[in-house]
KEROMAR-439375 format. One line per field, with one value per residue (C-alpha): residue number from 1; residue in three letters; x, y, z. Coordinates in Angstrom, 3 decimals. Each point is the difference from the previous one (the first is absolute). Layout:
residues N
nr c(NUM, ...)
rest c(ALA, ...)
east c(X, ...)
north c(Y, ...)
up c(Z, ...)
end
This chain:
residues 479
nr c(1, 2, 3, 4, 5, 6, 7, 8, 9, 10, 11, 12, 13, 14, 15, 16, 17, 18, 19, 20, 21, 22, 23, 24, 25, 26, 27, 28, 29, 30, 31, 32, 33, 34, 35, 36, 37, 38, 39, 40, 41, 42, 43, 44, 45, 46, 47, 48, 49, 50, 51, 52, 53, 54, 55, 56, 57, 58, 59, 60, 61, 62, 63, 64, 65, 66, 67, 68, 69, 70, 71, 72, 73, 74, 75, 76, 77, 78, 79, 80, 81, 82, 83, 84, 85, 86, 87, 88, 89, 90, 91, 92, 93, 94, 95, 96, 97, 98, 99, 100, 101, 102, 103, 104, 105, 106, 107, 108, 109, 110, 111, 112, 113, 114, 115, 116, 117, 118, 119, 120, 121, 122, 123, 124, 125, 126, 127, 128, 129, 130, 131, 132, 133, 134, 135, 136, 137, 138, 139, 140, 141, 142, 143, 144, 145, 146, 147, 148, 149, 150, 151, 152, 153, 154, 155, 156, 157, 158, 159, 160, 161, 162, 163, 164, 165, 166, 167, 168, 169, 170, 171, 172, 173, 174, 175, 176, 177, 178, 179, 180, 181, 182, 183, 184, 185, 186, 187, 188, 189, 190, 191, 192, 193, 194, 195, 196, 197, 198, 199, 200, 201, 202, 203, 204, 205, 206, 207, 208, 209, 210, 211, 212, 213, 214, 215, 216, 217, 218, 219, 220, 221, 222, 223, 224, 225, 226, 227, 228, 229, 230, 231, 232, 233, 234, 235, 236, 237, 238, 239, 240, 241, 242, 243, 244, 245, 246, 247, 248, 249, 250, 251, 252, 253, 254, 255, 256, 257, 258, 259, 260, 261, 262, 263, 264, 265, 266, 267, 268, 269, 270, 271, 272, 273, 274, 275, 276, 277, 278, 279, 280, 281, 282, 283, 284, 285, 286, 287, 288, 289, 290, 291, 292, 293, 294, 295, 296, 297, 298, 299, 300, 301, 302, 303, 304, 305, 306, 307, 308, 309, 310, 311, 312, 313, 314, 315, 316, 317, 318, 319, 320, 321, 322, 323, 324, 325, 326, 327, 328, 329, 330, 331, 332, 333, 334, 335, 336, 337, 338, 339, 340, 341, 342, 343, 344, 345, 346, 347, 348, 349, 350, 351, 352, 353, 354, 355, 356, 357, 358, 359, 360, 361, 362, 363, 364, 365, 366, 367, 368, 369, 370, 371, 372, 373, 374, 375, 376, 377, 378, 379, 380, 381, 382, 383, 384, 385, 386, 387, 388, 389, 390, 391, 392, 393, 394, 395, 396, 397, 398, 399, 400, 401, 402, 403, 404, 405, 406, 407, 408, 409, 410, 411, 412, 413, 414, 415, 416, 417, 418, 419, 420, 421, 422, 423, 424, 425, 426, 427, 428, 429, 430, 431, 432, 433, 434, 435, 436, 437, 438, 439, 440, 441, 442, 443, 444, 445, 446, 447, 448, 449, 450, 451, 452, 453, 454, 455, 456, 457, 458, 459, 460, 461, 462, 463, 464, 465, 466, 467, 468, 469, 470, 471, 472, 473, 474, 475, 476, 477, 478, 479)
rest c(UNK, UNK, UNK, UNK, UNK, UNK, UNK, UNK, UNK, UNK, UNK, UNK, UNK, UNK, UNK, UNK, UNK, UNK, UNK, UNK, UNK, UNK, UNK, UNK, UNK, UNK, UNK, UNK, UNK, UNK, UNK, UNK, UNK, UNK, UNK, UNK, UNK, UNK, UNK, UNK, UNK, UNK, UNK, UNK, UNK, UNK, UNK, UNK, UNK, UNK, UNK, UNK, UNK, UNK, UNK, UNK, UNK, UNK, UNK, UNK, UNK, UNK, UNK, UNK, UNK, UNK, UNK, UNK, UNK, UNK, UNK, UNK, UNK, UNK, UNK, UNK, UNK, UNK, UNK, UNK, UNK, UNK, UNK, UNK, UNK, UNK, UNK, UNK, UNK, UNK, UNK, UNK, UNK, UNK, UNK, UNK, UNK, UNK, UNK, UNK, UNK, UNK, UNK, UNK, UNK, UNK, UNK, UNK, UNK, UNK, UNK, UNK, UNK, UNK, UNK, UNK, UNK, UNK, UNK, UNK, UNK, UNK, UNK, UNK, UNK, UNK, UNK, UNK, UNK, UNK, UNK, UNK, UNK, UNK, UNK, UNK, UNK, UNK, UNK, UNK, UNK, UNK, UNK, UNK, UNK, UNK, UNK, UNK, UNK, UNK, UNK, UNK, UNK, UNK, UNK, UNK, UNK, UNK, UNK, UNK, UNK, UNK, UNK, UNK, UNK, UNK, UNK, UNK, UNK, UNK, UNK, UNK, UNK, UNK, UNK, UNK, UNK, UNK, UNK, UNK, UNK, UNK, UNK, UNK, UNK, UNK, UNK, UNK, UNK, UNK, UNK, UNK, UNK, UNK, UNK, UNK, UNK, UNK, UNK, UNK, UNK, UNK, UNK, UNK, UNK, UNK, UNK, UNK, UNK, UNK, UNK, UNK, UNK, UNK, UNK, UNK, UNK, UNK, UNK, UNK, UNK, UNK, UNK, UNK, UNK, UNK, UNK, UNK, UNK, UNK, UNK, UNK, UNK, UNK, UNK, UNK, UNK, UNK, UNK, UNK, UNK, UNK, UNK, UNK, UNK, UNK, UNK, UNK, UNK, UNK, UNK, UNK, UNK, UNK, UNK, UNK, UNK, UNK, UNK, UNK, UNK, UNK, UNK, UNK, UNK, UNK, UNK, UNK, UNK, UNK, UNK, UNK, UNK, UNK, UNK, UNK, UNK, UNK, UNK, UNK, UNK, UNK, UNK, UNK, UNK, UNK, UNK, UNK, UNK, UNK, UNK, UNK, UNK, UNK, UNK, UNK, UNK, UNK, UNK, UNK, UNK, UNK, UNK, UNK, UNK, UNK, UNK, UNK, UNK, UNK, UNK, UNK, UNK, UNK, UNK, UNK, UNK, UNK, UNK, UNK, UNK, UNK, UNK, UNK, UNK, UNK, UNK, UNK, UNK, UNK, UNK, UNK, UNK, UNK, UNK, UNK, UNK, UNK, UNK, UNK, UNK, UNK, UNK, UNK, UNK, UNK, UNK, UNK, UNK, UNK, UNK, UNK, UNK, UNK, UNK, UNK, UNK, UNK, UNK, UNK, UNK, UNK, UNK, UNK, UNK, UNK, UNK, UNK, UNK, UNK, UNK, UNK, UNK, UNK, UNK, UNK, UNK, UNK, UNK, UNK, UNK, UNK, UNK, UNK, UNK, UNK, UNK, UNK, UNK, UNK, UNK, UNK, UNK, UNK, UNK, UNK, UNK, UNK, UNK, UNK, UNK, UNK, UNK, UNK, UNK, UNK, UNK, UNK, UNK, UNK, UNK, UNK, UNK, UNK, UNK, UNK, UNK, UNK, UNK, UNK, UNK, UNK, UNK, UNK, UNK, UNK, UNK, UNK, UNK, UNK, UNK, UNK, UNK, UNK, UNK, UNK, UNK, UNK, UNK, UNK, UNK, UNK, UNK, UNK, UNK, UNK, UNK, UNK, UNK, UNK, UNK, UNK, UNK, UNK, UNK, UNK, UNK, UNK, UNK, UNK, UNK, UNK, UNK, UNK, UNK, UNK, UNK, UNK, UNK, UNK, UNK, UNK, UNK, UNK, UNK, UNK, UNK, UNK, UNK)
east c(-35.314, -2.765, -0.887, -0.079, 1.721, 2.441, -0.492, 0.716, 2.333, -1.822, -3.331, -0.760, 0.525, -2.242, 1.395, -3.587, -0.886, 3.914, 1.643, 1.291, 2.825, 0.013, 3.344, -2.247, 0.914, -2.058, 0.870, -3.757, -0.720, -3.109, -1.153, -1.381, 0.836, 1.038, 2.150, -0.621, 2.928, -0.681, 2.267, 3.238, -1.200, -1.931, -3.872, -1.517, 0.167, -2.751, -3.067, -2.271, 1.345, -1.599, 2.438, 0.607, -1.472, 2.547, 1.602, 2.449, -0.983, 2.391, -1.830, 2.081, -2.171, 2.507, 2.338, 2.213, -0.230, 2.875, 2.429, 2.947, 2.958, 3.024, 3.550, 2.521, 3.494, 0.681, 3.103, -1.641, 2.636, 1.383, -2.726, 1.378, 2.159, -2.684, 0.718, 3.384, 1.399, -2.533, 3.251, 1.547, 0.922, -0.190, 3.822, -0.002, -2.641, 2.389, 2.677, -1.934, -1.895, 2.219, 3.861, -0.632, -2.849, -1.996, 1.792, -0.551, -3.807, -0.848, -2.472, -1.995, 0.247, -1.331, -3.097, -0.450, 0.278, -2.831, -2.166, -0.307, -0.418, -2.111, -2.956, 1.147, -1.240, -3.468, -0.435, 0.233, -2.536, 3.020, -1.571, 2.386, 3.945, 3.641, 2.333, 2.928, 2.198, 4.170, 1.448, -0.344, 3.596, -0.257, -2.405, -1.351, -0.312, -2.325, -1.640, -0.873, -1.503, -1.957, -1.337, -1.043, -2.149, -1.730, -0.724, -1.327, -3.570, -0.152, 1.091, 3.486, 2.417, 3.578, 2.074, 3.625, 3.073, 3.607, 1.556, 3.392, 0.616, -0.550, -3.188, 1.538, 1.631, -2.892, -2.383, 1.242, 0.525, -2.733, -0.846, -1.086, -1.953, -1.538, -0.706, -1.516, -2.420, -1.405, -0.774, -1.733, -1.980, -1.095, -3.347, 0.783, 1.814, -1.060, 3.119, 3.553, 2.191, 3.777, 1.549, 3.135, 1.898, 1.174, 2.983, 0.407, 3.446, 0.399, 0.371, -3.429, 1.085, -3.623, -0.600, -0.656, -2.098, -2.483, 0.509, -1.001, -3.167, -1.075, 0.259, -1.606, -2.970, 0.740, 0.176, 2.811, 0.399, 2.466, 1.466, 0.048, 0.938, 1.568, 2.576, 3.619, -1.193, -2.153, -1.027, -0.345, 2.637, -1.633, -3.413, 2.065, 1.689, -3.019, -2.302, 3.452, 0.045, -4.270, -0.422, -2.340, -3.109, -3.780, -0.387, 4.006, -0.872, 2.682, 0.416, 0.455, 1.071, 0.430, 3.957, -1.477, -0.209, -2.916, 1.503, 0.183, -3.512, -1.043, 2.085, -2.437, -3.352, 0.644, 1.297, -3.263, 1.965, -1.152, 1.591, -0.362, 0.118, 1.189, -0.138, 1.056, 3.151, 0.698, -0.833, 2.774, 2.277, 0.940, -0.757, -1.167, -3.658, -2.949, -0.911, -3.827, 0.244, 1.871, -1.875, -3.032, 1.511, 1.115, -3.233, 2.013, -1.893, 0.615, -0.310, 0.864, 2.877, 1.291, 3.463, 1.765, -1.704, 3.917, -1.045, -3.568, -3.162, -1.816, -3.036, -1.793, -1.771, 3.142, 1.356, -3.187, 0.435, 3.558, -0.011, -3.136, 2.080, 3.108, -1.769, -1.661, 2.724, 2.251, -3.009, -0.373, 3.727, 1.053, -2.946, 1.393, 3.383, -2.105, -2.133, -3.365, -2.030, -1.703, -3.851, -0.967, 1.908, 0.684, 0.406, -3.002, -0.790, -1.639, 2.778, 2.156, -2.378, 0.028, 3.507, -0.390, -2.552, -0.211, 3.633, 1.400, -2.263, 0.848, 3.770, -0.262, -2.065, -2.557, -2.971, -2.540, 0.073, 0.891, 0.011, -3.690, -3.341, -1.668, -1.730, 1.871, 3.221, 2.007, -1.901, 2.870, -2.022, 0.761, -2.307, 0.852, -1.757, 0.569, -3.581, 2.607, 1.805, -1.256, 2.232, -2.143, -2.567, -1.760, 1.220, -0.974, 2.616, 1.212, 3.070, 1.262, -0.723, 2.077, 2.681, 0.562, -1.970, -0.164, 3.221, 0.371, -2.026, -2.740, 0.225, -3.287, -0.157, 2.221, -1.025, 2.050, -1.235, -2.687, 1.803, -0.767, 3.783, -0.662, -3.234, -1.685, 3.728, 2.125, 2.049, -1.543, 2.066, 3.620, 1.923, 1.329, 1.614, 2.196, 0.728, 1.246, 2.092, 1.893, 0.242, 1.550, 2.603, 1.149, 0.228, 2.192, 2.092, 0.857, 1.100, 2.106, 1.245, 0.781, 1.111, -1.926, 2.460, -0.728, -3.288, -0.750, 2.083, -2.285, -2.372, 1.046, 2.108, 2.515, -1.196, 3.762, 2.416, -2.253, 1.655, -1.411, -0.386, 0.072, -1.699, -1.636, -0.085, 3.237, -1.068, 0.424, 3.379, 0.717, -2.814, 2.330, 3.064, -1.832, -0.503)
north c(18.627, -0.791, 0.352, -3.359, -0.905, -2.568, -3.175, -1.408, -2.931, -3.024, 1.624, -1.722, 1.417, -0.157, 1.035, 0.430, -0.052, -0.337, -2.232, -2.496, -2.241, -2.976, -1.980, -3.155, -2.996, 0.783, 3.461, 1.167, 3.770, 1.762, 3.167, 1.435, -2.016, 0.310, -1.098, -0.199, -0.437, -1.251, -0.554, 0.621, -2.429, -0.225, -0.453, -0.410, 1.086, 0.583, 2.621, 1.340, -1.152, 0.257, 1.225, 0.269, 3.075, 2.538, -0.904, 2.550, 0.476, 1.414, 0.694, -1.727, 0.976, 0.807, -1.877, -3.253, -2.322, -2.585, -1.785, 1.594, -0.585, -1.766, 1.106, -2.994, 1.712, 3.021, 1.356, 2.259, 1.469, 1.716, 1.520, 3.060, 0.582, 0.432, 0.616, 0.875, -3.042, 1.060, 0.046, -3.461, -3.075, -3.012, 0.075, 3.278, -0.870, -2.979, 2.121, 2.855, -2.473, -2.360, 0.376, 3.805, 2.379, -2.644, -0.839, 3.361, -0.648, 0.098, -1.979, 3.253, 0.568, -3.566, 0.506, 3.356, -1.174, -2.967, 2.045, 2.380, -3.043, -1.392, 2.971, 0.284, -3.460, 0.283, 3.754, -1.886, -2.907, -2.412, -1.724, -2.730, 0.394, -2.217, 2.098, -1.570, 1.244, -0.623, 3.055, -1.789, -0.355, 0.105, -1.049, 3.272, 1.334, -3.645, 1.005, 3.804, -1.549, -2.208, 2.092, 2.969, -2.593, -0.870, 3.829, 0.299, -0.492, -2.409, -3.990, -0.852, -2.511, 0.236, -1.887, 0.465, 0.394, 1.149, 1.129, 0.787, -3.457, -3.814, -1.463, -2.916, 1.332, 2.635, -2.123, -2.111, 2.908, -1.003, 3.810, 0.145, -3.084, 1.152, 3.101, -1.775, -1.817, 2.435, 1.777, -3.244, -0.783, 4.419, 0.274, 3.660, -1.723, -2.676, -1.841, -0.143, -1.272, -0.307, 2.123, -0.995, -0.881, -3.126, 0.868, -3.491, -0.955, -3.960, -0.090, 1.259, 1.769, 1.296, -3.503, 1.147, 2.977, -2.450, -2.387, 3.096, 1.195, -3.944, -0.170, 3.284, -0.468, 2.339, 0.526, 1.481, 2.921, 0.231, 2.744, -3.017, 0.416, 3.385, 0.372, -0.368, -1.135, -2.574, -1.905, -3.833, -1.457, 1.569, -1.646, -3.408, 0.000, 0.612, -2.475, -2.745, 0.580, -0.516, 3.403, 1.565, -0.365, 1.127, 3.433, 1.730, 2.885, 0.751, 3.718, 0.775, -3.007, 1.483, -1.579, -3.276, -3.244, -2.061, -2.938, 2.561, 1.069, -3.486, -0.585, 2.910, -1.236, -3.560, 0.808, 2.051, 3.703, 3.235, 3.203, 3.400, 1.998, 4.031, 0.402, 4.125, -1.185, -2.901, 2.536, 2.748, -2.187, -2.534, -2.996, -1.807, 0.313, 0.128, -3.680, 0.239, -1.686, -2.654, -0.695, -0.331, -2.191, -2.671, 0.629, 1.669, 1.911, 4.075, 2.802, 3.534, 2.250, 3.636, -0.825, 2.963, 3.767, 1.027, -0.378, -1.325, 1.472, -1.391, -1.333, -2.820, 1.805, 0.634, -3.528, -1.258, 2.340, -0.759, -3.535, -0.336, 2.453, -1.683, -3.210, 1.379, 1.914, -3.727, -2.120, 3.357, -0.120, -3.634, -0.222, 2.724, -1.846, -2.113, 2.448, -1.351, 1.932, -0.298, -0.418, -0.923, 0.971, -2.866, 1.541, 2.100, 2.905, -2.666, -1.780, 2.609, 1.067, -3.080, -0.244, 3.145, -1.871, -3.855, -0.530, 2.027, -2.102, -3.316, 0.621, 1.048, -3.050, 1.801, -0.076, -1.375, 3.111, 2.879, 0.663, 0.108, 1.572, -3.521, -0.785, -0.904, 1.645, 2.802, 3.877, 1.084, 2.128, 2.868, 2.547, 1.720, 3.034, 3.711, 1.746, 3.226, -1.673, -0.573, -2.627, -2.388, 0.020, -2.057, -3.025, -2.750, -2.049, -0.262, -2.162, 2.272, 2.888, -0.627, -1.380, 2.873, 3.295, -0.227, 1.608, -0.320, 3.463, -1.760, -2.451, 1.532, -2.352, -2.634, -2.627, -2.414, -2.306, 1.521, 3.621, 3.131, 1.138, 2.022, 2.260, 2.106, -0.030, 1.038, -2.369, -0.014, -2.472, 0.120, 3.520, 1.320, 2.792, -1.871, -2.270, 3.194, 1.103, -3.124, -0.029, 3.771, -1.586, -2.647, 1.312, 3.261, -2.706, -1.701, 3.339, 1.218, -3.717, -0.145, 3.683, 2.086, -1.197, -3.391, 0.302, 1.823, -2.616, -3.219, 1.788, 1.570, -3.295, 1.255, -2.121, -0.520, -3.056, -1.716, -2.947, -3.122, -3.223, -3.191, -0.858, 2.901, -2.164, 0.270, 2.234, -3.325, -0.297, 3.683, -0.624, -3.551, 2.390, 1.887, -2.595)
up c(5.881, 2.459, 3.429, 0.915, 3.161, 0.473, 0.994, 3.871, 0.038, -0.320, -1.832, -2.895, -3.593, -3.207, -3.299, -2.398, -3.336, -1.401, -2.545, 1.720, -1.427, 2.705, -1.599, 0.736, -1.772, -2.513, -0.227, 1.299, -1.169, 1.568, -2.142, 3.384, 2.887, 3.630, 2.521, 3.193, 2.674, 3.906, 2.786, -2.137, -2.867, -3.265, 1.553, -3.850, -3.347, -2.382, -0.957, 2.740, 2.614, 3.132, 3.323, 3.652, 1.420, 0.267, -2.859, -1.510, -3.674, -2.875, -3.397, -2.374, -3.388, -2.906, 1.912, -0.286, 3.122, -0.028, 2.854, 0.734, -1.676, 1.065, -0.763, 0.658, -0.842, 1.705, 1.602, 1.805, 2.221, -3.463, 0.196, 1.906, -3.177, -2.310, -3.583, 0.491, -2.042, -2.693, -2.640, 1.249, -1.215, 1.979, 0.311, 1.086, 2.975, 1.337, -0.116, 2.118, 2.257, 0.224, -0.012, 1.401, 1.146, 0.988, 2.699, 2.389, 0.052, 3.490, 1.651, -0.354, -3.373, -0.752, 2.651, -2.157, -3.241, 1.156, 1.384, -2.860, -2.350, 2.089, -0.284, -3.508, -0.929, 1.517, -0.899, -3.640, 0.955, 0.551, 3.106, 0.600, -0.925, 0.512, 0.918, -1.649, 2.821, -0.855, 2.080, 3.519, 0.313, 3.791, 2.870, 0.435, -3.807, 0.291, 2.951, -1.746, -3.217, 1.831, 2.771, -2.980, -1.601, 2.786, 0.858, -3.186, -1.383, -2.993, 0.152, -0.196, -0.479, 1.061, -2.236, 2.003, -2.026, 0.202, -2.969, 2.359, 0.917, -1.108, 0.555, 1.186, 2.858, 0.929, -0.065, 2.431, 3.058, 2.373, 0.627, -3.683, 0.169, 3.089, -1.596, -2.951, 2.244, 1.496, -3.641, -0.763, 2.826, 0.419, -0.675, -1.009, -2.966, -2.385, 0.042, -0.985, -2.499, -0.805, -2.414, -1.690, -3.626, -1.277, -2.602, -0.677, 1.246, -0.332, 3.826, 0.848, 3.031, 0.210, 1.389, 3.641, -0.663, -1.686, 2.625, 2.460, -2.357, 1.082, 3.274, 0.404, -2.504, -2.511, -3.366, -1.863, -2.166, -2.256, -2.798, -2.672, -4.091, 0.601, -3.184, 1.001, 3.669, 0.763, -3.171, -0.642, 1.851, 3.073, -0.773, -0.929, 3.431, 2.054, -2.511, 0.885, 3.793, 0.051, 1.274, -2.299, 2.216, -0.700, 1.209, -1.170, -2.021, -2.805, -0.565, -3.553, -1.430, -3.294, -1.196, 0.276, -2.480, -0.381, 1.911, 3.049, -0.590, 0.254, 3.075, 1.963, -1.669, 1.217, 3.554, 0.782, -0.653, -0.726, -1.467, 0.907, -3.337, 1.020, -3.589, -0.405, 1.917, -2.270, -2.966, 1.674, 1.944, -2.711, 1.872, -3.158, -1.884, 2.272, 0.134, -0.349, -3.335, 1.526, 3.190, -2.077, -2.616, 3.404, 2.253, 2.534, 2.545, -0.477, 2.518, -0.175, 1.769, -0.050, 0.992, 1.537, 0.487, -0.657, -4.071, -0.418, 0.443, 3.359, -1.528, -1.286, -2.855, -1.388, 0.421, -1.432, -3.301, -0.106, -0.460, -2.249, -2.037, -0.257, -0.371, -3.181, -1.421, 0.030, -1.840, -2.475, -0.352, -0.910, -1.824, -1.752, -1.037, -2.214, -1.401, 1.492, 2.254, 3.054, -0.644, 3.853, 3.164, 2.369, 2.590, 1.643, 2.860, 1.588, 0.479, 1.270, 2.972, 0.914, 0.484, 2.040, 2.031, -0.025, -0.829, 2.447, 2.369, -1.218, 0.107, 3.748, 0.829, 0.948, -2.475, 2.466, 1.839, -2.699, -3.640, -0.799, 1.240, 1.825, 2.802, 2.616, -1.154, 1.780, -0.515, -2.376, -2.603, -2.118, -1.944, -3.084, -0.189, -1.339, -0.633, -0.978, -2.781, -3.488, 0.014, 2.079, -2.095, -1.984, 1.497, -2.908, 0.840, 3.286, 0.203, -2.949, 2.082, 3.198, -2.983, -2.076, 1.567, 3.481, 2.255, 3.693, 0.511, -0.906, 2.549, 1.990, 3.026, 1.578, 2.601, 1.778, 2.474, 0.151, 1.036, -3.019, -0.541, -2.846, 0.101, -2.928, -1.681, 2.963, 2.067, 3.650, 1.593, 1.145, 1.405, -3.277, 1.800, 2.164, -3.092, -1.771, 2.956, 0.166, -3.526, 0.100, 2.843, -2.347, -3.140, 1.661, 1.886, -3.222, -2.235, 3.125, -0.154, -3.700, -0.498, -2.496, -2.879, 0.741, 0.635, -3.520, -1.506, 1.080, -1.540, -2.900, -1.486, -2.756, -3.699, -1.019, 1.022, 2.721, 1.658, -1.348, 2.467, -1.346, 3.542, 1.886, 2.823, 0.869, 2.916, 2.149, -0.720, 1.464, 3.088, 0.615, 0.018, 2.511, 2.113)
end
């Protein structure tokens, strides 16, 4: 630790003498560079730099410079559950969130449950996040999600979602709309997006809810290649109706055939790969292999706090694992073996970075360490572990040995967050109140039987959909 005092809002900031990883186009790596931030954006990167007077100055020798990472799948109001679906299966979190607990979330609980996210994501150098938001099943759960992101430090982007209703009909309620506007035009946000599934009924009821992303400039995000769910027919339907646009991010899309995988590369799609959910939940393979193979654009996503861990190190070391262990695998099945890995750490913090970017539409202002680009910069430091040292290879390092304690410093816009490894942004205290309030709520809701029960699923004779998603049947009973 040092005695080095803060910087004022608005003073400039100088990381020295680090490693910096720009995620250029050409993947530009400095041995001992710096970056200098100005006015809330990237001034200059390079060696020796010379700066403003007054400039605040953070020794970044033995560190890793890089941009902050984006996360662009996160239900983040789960968040105020965390871990206690560790033992789940992905039938047994519909049938929680979806045909019962879910439903006695208050608006509250979803404010909580963003807000803790929220810190959690740039506490781990995630500087920009979607928070993949399906539990606004009224106005004001809506108006608590998005009023917790714009309290909070970090860049977010609301993508709006009801997981209680039909997108087709809630999408159309002017109040939502309204609502959604204002997310997208707050310039305490960085936009919005709709959230919703496309099971692939012949009637494409979804029809309206697209119609609605159009008229209101947005993109669509959508749970897509989800086993027993949302598979091909779903991509077929939307790829028939010409509503696969550039900019719709496909979450998982790891049930899918290669006919559907050319359907998203030709219409200008992404997919967001959460791979230690597809690896638990049973959503199909991780698709890395696949997105490769069709030069589909890849970004990374922890999913839900509720199961997964909350940061991008792990998603990085996920996939790149999976990824491996399937070309070691059917390699395998002929007796050959793998000489060369295809894919590379390289290519995974780029996802992290980049790709993230790219699928939000939004790579001229984040993703890499440029001039001119928004002051979104993370250090990876630890002078205390052996761990961070020697760095000989950096994009292996933040890969396979770095975890989110050794995120040192976190800037965004220009703002430090995150000093000398402690989070300095945010009111953590209050956050932990209102996370005490919900989560005693809830067990005096569900009764400590039930409540132990969610939590503790029995392994013997578990009800087996043959479509999880028949939640909207029991919401349209509801109605």
């Amino acid at each position: 630790m040092t005695d080095t005092p803060a910087p004022q809002t608005g003073q400039p900031i100088v990381f020295r003498n680090g490693i910096v990883l720009t995620m250029d186009d050409s993947h530009t790596i400095i041995p001992k560079g710096d970056v200098l931030v100005v006015d809330g954006k990237i001034a200059e990167v390079g060696t020796g730099l010379a700066v403003p007077d007054g400039t605040h100055e953070i020794d970044a020798s033995g560190g890793i410079i890089m941009p902050g990472m984006i996360d662009t799948h996160r239900h983040m109001w789960q968040t105020a559950m965390r871990g206690y679906g560790a033992d789940w299966t992905l039938t047994q979190y519909f049938v929680w969130y979806y045909l019962e607990h879910g439903m006695k979330f208050r608006p509250q609980d979803i404010a909580a449950g963003n807000l803790v996210s929220a810190l959690d994501a740039i506490e781990s150098g995630v500087t920009t996040s979607v928070d993949w938001s399906h539990g606004l099943r009224t106005i004001d759960h809506g108006e608590a999600a998005y009023e917790a992101l714009a309290a909070s430090p970090g860049r977010y982007v609301l993508g709006y979602g009801n997981l209680a209703g039909a997108p087709w009909e809630w999408t159309q309620d002017p109040a939502i709309r309204s609502l959604i506007e204002r997310a997208r035009d707050d310039s305490r946000l960085f936009g919005a997006q709709l959230a919703f599934d496309v099971p692939g009924e012949e009637s494409f009821p979804e029809r309206p809810a697209f119609e609605a992303a159009r008229d209101l400039g947005l993109a669509v995000t959508t749970h897509a290649g989800v086993w027993g769910a949302t598979n091909d027919n779903g991509i077929r339907v939307m790829y028939e109706n010409g509503v696969m646009q550039p900019g719709n991010i496909y979450v998982h899309a790891a049930t899918l055939s290669d006919d559907s995988y050319q359907m998203i590369a030709a219409t200008g799609g992404t997919v967001s790969l959460s791979t230690e959910s597809e690896q638990t939940c049973g959503q199909g393979y991780p698709p890395a292999h696949a997105l490769r193979k069709h030069g589909i654009g890849a970004s990374l996503s922890v999913d839900t706090s509720v199961w997964f861990s909350a940061d991008m190190f792990s998603a990085m070391r996920t996939t790149i694992g999976a990824d491996r262990a399937l070309e070691h695998y059917i390699a395998h099945q002929s007796e050959d073996t793998v000489t060369h890995a295809t894919i590379r750490v390289e290519d995974v913090v780029d996802w992290a970075t980049r790709g993230g970017a790219k699928a939000l539409g939004k790579d001229d202002q984040v993703g890499s360490l440029e001039a001119g680009k928004l002051g979104d910069v993370i250090l990876i430091k630890n002078d205390d572990s052996p761990t961070m040292t020697p760095i000989v290879n950096p994009y292996g390092h933040v890969v396979y040995q770095v975890g989110r304690g050794d995120v040192h410093t976190v800037v965004v816009g220009g703002e430090i967050v995150k000093s000398e490894g402690k989070l300095t942004a945010g009111d953590l205290p209050s956050v932990k109140a209102k996370l005490e309030d919900t989560v005693s709520y809830l067990q005096g809701e569900l009764g400590e039987e039930t409540w132990n029960a969610g939590m503790n699923p029995e392994i013997p004779e578990v009800e087996i959909l043959s479509n999880p998603y028949q939640y909207r049947k029991a919401a349209a009973h509801a109605h």
